[in-house]
Every structure is written in C-alpha cells, then in structure tokens.
N, C-alpha and C positions, 0 to 999 in steps of 0.2 A: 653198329651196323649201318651200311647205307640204305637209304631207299628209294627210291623213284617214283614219282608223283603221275598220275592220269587222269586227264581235265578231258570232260565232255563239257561243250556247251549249248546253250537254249537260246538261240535269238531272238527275238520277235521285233518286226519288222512292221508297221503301218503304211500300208501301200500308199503311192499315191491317187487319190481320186476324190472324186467331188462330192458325194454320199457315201452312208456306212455301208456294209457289207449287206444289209436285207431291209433296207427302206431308202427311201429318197432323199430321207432326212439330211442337211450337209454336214461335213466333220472341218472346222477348224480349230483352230488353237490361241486361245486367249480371246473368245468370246466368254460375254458373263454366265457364270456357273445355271445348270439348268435349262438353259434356253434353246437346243440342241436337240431335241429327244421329241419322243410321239410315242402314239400306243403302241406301237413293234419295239422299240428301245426299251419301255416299261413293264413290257411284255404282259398287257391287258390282256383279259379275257376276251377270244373269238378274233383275234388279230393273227394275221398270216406273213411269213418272211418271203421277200422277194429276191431272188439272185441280184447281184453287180455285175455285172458281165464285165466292166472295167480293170476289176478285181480281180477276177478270173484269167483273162486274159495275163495280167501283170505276172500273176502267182508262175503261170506258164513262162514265162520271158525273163523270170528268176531265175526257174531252172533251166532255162535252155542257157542260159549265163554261163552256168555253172555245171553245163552238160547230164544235168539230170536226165533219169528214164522219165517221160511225161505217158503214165500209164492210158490205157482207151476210155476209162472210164475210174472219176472218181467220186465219193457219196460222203454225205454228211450226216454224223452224229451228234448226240446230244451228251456231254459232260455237267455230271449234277453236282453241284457242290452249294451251301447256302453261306453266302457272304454279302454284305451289304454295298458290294460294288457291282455284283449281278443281279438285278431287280426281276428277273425272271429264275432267278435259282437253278439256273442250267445256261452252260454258253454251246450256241450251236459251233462246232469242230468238226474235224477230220480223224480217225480215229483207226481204220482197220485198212484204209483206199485212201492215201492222202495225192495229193494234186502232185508234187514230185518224189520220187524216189533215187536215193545214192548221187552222185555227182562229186565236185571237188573244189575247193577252191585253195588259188596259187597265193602263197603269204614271202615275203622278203623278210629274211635277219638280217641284223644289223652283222657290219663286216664289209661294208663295201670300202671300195678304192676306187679312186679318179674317173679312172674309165673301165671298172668293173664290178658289175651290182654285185650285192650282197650273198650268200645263199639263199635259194628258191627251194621252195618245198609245196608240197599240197597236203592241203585239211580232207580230208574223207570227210563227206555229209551221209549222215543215214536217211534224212525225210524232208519235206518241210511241208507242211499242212497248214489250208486257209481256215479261218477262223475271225470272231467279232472279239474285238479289244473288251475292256472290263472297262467301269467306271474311274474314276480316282478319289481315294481318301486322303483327308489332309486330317491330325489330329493335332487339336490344339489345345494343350492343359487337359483340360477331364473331357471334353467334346471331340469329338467323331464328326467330319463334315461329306458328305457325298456330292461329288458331282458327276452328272450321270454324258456329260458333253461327249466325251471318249467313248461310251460306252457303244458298243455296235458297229465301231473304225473298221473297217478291213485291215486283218493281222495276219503275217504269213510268217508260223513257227520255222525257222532253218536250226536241226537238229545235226551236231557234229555227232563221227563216232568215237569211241574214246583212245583219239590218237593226240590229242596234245600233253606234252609231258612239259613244257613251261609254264609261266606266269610270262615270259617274252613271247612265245609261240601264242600265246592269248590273244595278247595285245597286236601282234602282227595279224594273226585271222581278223579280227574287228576292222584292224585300221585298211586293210583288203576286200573284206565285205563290203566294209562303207564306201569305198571309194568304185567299188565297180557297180554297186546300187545309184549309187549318185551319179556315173557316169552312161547310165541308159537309161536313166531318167525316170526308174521305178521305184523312189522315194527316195524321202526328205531325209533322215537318218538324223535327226536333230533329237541328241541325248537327252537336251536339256527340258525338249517340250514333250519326251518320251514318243518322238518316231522310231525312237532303237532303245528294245532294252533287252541285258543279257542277265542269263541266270548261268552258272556255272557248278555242273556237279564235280567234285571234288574227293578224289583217296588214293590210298600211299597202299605200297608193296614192300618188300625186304627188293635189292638190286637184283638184276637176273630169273627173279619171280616171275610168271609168265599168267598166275592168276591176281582178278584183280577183287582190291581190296573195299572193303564198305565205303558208298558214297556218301559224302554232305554235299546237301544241296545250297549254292552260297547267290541268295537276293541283295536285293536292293544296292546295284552295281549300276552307277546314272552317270558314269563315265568310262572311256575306255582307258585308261587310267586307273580308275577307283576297280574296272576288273581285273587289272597288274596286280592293285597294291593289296585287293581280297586275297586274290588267288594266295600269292606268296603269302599273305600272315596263316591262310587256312592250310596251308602245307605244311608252315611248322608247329600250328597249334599240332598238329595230328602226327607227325613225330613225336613233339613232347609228349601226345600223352599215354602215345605205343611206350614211348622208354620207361615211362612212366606205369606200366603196368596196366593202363585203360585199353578197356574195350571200345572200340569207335561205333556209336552208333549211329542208324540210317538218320537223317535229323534234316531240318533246313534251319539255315542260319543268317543272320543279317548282317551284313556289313556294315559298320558303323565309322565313315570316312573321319570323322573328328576325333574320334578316340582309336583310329587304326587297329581295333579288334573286331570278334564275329563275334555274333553273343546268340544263344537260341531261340527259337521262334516256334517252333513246333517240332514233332517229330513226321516223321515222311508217310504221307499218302501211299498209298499202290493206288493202278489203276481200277481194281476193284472196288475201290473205292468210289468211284464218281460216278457207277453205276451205269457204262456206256450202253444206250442201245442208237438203232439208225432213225434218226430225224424224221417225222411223219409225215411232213408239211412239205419236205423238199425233194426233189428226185436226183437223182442221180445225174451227173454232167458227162456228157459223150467228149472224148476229143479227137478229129480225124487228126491225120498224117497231113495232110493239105492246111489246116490249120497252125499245124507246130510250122511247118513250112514258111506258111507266110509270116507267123510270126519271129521266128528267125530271124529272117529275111529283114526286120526293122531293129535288128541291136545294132549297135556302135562296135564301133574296133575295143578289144578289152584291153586297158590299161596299161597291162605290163607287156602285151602284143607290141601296143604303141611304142613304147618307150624303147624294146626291142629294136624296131623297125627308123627309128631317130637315131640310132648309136650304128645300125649296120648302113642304113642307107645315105643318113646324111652325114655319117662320121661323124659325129658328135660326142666330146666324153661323155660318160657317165653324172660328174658334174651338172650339166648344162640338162640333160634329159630328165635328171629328176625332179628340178624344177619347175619342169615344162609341162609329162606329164601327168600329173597329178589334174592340170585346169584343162578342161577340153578347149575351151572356149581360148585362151593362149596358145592352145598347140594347131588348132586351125586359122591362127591370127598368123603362127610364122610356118604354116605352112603355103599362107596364100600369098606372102610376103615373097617365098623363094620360088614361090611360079614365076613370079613379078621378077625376080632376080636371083642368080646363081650362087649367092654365097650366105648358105647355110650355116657356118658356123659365127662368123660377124652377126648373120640376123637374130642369130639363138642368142647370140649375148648380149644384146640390146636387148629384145625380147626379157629372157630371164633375168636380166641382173635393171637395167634401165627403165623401162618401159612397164615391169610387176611394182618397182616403186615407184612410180608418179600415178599407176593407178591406186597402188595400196595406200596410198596419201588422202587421194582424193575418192576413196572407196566410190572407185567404177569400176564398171569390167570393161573387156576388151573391145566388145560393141556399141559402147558405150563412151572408147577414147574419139577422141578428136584426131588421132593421128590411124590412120588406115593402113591395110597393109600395102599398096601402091607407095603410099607417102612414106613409109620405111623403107620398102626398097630402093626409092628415091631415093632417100639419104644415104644408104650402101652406097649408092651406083657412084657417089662423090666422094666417095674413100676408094672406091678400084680405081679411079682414075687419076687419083692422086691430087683430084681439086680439096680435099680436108684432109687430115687427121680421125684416126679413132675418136684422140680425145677433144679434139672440136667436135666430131660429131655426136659424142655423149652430150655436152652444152647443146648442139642443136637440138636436138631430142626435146632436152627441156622446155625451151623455148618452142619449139611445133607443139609441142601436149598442152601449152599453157593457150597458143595462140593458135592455132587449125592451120596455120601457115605452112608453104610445105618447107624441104630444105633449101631448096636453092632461092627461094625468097629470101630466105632470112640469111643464106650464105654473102649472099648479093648486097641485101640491107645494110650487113657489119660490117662488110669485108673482108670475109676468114678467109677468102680462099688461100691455098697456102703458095709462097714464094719458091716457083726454080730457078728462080735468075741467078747464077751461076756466082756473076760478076758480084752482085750485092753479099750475098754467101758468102764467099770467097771473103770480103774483108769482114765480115763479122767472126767467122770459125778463125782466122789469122790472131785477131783479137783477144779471142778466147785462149790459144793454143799458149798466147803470150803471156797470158795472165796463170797459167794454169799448170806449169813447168813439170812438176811432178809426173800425174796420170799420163803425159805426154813421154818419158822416159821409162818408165812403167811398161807401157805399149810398145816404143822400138826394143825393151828388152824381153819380149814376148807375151807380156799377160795381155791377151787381145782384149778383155773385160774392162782395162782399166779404161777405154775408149768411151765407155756410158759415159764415164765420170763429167767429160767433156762435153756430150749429146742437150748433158742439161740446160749450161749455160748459155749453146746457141738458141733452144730452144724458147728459153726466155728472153732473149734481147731480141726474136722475131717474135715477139706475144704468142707463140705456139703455131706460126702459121709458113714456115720452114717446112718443107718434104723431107721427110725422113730420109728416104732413102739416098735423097742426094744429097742431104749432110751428111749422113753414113761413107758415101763413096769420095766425097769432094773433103771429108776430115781425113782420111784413111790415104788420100795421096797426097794433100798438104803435109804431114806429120812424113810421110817417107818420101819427101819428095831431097 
C-alpha cells in the first residue's frame, strides 16, 4: 500500500528587541548563564508583567507579512505546566484570541532552470501567537543545569495547517520564513542560538485517504536540515510500523541527529491539560486599522516580489537574481549602481559573481565595501565604451575592493585601456592567422565557431587589451579577404 504523509509545523520565532516580553530585563545571547532575570522572570511572589509594546508591534508586522487577519483585539492566557525551565510554572501565551490568524507563506521547489524559478506554492498558516520563551536545560552526565537568560524573550508561535506533505516542502517553508523574517528585520532566526526553533507534527494515511492519521509530535529539530532529515526518518518509522501491524500512537519524539533516529520522549499532552484560563494581570490589546496601516506601511518588498521584479524589469536570468535576492543589502548595492548606469545585466554580474566574492573573503557586507555603487557603474561605463574588456574589468574590480581607487585610476595607472589601432591589429591577427592554418580553413569552409579558436591568441599577444569587437570584425575580413 502506498501512503502519503501530513506535516504541520510549530515555529517559534524570538522577536527582535531589546527586553523580554514582560519586563525591561534585556535578552541576549551568550551572556554568562543567570545573569538575565529579575523577580518577573522568576516569577516572585507580588511581582507584575508589563507589556513590550516592541513585541507586539513585531508580532503585527509578522502577520501583515504574511497577510494575516490581525484581529481588534487580542488577550493573554496562562498555560500551566511544571518544568524546570519555567520557574513560574505557567508561561503567559495566547490561547483562544491570538495576535494573527490564517495567512500564507510562498516557498520554492527545487526544479528551477536558467531563467525560470522553480515551482511556487503556498503554506497555509492557522495562527501565530505571542508568547515568553522558556529557559534552557543543558544536561550533563547525571546533572540537569538551568539557565533561566532566555526565559521571558518574546516568542511568536507561527502554526502551519496540515498541508505539507514533504520532508522538501518542510525545508522549503523554513528556508522562506527565514529569509522574509530576516529581510524586514523582525528577527535574527539564528538556529544555533535558538532564534528559530521548529517542532513538527507528523502522520501517514493509506494514498487517496482524505482523513487524517495519528500525529507524532517530532522535537529537538536545531536545524533546517536536521527538520529534512527528522521528518523523513519519522515518515518511515510509521509506515514500518502500519505494515507492521502497529498502532501509531499520539507521542512526542526527539530527534536524535547523530544516530538519525526518533526515539520517545513522552506521550502527548491535550490542551486540557495545561489548564488554560485568561491571565489576571494583563488586559486585553486593542488594535485599530490606522495602526495595521502604519504598520504596513514600514515592511520591505518581499523576497520572491523582488526577485520577480529583477527578471521582468531588468531582464535578468533566473541565474543572476537568485543570487542577488536572497541579500537585501546586495540588491540595493546593484540597484543604486544601475540608476548610476544603464546596464543591468553586466552590473548583476559583477555584483553576484565578483563583487559577493571579494566581500565573502574579506567578510564585509556591501556598506561596508570600499567600492560604491557610483564607483561600479564607473567601471561599466568603461566597458560600453569600449576603453576595457569584461575581463579587464573583473581584474579592476579587484584591485578598486583592495584599493578604494576608482576605475579609471587604476585603468590609467596600468595602462589597460584597450587597442583600436587598426594598423597594429592588423599585423598581430595576420600573425596569428599564419601561425594557425587550420581553424582558419575550418572557417572559410563554414564552421563560423572555429574563429574563437583564433580570438585567443590575438588576445594574448595584446595582454588582453585588444577590442573585441574590432578583432572580431578586422579577423573575419583578413581571413576572406
């Protein structure tokens, strides 16, 4: 029998801001354990939570992202549960009014060609609700260590509905979350220090099925990777053990990346379980229309908009724009570049191919290079007019990023500009043509190609600083003259 697998996922998100979710207290990451917290975080006796308004705002700007309904009003509950990473034994949440509802976000398969993305799909969201992060446990041999730094972060749950049916569709939502997170600037999404972590529930149907089957809930997934390589081992643990005559039961399970299996952790909570009621301390958050407005009003272009809007406007392959972008900060480098100058696709390629490696070398970003977008379109402007080469002006490149020099300094300083003297031409490509008998016969019997063959060695006995085009024209009437 075949059967088809339904993945919902749990995101949880740590906004960005500079205090947790209900005190002033600040949240970073890799200060020494403990030193972070106050009587709200500890949750002392006669101690009161205070809103983030930073937070809230964010959680809004999520879902207007992501076209969520941003309801008029949402309220805050209390989820109980006793673990030694909640030092108040209840995390205040969102529970019955969460701060966004429904929305979508657009993910890419793999499948693309040159100048044609890949398939485009959308993830349906059911909710996503603000909330205080939990502490963290490290356990080491027979000890248990808490550190309570995280605890009380602002965290905003993004709850999919259960429409992904891959272990690739997984990893596509994540690697599309993160990047439209990261590009309006409402978190860090860093796996490693737990800005993003995903939980994924998990269950199988017979094919053509239309109900769905018992889920496992599958933790401890601290890469978007490691949630590929869960998903898929927990799709076939649970065929094996349907063919196998097991019952699947409701459970969470832990991903265990070094031995690429799940192993059990518990069996599954209900929400009855956590005993929600509404928070006593906190009231209720109004949101006008005037608000979602303005807030609007301050996201960025989204992603795959962008990347759209580089392949139809500035004719760009597909190639070149996915490179580009993915970095905001690169794509408004070569967009300031082609105000400066008209040619879009040279700029894109310097840009992506030249210009991401001298800074990935020298780990800087784009405001950061020594070569500006003016001082790029400079160096175009000496390729349309025929004073360099492309490939001279890749070596420029180098030499401007090393030196803050623009082009025509350094064209000037070496002497690249390139040769159209006709007359000098003229006896080097003769030279060539004599030396090279073959590809020259090749050519008067049609194969117009074999004409490169010859291209190279004028271009070397001029050090590269030959005009193409008028070797091109002045070889092609030498040879049939």
């Amino acid at each position: 029998m075949q059967y088809t697998a339904v993945i919902g996922l749990e995101v949880h998100v740590q906004l960005k801001t500079e205090s947790k979710m209900f005190t002033r207290v600040a949240y970073r990451y890799g200060d020494e354990p403990n030193t972070l917290t106050d009587a709200v975080v500890m949750g002392l006796p006669g101690v009161l939570p205070v809103l983030n308004l930073e937070a809230i705002r964010k959680s809004i700007q999520v879902g207007l992202l992501f076209g969520s309904r941003i309801p008029d009003v949402c309220k805050w509950d209390r989820k109980h549960y006793f673990y030694p990473d909640m030092p108040k034994n209840y995390q205040i949440t969102q529970y019955d009014q969460p701060i966004c509802v429904g929305g979508q976000v657009e993910i890419e398969l793999e499948g693309a060609s040159r100048n044609v993305m890949g398939e485009h799909k959308t993830i349906e969201l059911t909710r996503a609700h603000l909330e205080e992060d939990v502490g963290k446990l490290t356990h080491t041999g027979g000890d248990s260590l808490v550190d309570y730094n995280r605890a009380g972060a602002p965290l905003l749950e993004i709850v999919t509905e259960p429409v992904i049916y891959t272990a690739d569709e997984a990893f596509a939502f994540l690697t599309s979350l993160k990047l439209h997170l990261l590009y309006a600037g409402l978190a860090d999404c860093d796996m490693e220090k737990g800005g993003l972590r995903c939980d994924a529930n998990i269950s199988i149907r017979p094919q053509g099925s239309t109900t769905l089957g018992t889920k496992v809930e599958l933790k401890n997934l601290n890469s978007i990777s490691g949630v590929r390589n869960g998903i898929e081992y927990e799709i076939k643990r649970q065929i094996r053990a349907v063919e196998n005559g097991e019952m699947i039961v409701q459970q969470t399970r832990r991903w265990d990346a070094e031995k690429g299996v799940t192993t059990l952790m518990r069996t599954k909570e209900y929400a009855h379980d956590y005993r929600y009621f509404p928070d006593p301390d906190l009231m209720p958050v109004r949101i006008s229309e005037e608000w979602r407005q303005e807030l609007l009003a301050k996201l960025p272009e989204k992603p795959f908009d962008k990347q759209r809007r580089f392949i139809s406007q500035y004719d760009l392959p597909y190639t070149l724009t996915s490179v580009l972008y993915p970095l905001p900060e690169l794509c408004d480098f070569f967009e300031a570049a082609v105000k400066e100058h008209a040619n879009p696709k040279l700029i894109a390629n310097l840009v992506a191919n030249d210009l991401l490696r001298e800074l990935s070398n020298a780990g800087l970003t784009p405001k950061k290079s020594r070569i500006t977008p003016a001082m790029l379109a400079g160096l175009v402007r000496l390729v349309d007019d025929g004073s360099i080469s492309k490939q001279i002006a890749q070596d420029v490149l180098i030499e401007m990023f090393a030196s803050g020099e623009t082009a025509d300094v350094i064209v000037d300083r070496k002497g690249l500009k390139q040769t159209s003297d006709t007359g000098e031409l003229e006896a080097i490509i003769l030279a060539v043509l004599a030396d090279n008998p073959k590809p020259v016969e090749q050519y008067k019997a049609g194969n117009e190609k074999a004409i490169n063959a010859l291209k190279g060695p004028v271009m070397k006995a001029t050090k590269g600083k030959a005009n193409p085009n008028v070797v091109d024209e002045l070889m092609k009437k030498l040879i049939n003259r």
